[in-house]
C-alpha positions, 0 to 999 in steps of 0.5 A: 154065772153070766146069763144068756141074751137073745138076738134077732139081729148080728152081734157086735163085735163087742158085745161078742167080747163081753159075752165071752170075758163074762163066762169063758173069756176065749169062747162062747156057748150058743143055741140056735133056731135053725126055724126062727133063726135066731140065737141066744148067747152067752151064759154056762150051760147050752141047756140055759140057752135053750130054755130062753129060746123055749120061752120064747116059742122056739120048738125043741126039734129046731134048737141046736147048740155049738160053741164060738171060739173068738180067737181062732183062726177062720173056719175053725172057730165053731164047735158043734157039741153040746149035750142039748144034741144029744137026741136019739129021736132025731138020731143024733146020739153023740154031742156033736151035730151029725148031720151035715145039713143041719150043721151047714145051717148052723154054720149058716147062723153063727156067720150071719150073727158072729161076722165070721166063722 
């Protein structure tokens, strides 16, 4: 099991890879700071993610998960699901993200810090 690594500044294209070939070869999972924005990549479970991003000053309320598929095709690469989503108190009761503002800002982070999305 890998461990999830914090970011302030975009990532490499081969420290992408490296995070990816360490749990799920063709994707990584990710959690940002829609607040801070800022991310934390890598590692097994959303919620590893989004303890580091907590220990770091991060609030809950602004902490959202997706996933980053390296080798899909442009404007397919992200996922919005993860069981971090989940919230009744910010009525999203499904996995996926469904609020369209919050996944534009999502969206927004993943392209400043994966390149493309």
């Amino acid at each position: 099991m890998s461990t999830p690594e914090y970011f302030d500044k975009p990532l490499s294209e081969a420290t992408i890879r490296r995070l990816a070939d360490a749990e799920f070869e063709d994707m990584v999972k990710f959690v940002v700071d829609l607040d801070l924005e800022v991310i934390c990549v890598g590692g097994e479970f959303h919620s590893d993610e989004e303890t580091i991003l907590l220990e770091k000053g991060s609030k809950q309320e602004n902490l959202w998960g997706a996933n980053y598929y390296l080798e899909r095709p442009e404007g397919k690469k992200l996922v919005y699901t993860s069981m971090i989503n989940v919230r009744s108190r910010d009525g999203n009761m499904k996995q996926e993200i469904q609020s369209p503002r919050i996944r534009k800002q999502v969206a927004r982070l993943a392209k400043r810090y994966f390149g493309s999305i």
